[in-house]
N, C-alpha and C positions, 0 to 999 in steps of 0.2 A: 598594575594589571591592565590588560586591555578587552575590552569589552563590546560587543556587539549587540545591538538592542534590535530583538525582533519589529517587525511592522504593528504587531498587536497589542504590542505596550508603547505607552506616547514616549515623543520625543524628549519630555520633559527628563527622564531619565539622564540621558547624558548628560543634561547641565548639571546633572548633581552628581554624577562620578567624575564628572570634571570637575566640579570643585571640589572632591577629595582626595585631588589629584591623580586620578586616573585617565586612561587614555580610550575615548570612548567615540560610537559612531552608531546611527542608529543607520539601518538598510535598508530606509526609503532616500537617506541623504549620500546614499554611495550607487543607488540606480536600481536598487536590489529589489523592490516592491514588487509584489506579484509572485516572487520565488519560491519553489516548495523548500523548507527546511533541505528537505536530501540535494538540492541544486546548490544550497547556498554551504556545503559541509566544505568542498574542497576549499575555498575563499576563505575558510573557518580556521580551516586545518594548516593552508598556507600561509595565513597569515597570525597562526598564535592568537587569535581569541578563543575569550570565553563568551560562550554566548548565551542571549538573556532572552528569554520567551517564556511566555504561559500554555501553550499549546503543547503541555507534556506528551497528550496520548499520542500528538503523531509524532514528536522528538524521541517516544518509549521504543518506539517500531522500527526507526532508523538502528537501533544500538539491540534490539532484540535478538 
């Protein structure tokens, strides 16, 4: 699985889907920082992740 780690949960994430063998990337280490979720969906969409955030109510709105 590949995985996207919002800016709002640490980085420490990825070291641990990467060693469950996952292929992981957090969006402050790909330049992404600052982005609204809806900015960051086509990146999301084109490249086949699932992405990881705590910031449900605005992630609810995009898919509303």
């Amino acid at each position: 699985m590949k995985f996207l780690v919002d800016e709002c949960l640490h980085t420490s994430l990825v070291t641990v889907a990467q060693h469950h063998g996952h292929d992981c990337f957090h969006v402050n280490w790909l330049g992404l920082s600052g982005e609204t979720d809806w900015d960051l969906m086509p990146r999301i969409v084109a490249e086949d992740f699932t992405f990881v955030t705590n910031n449900a109510r605005d992630f609810r709105k995009l898919h509303a």
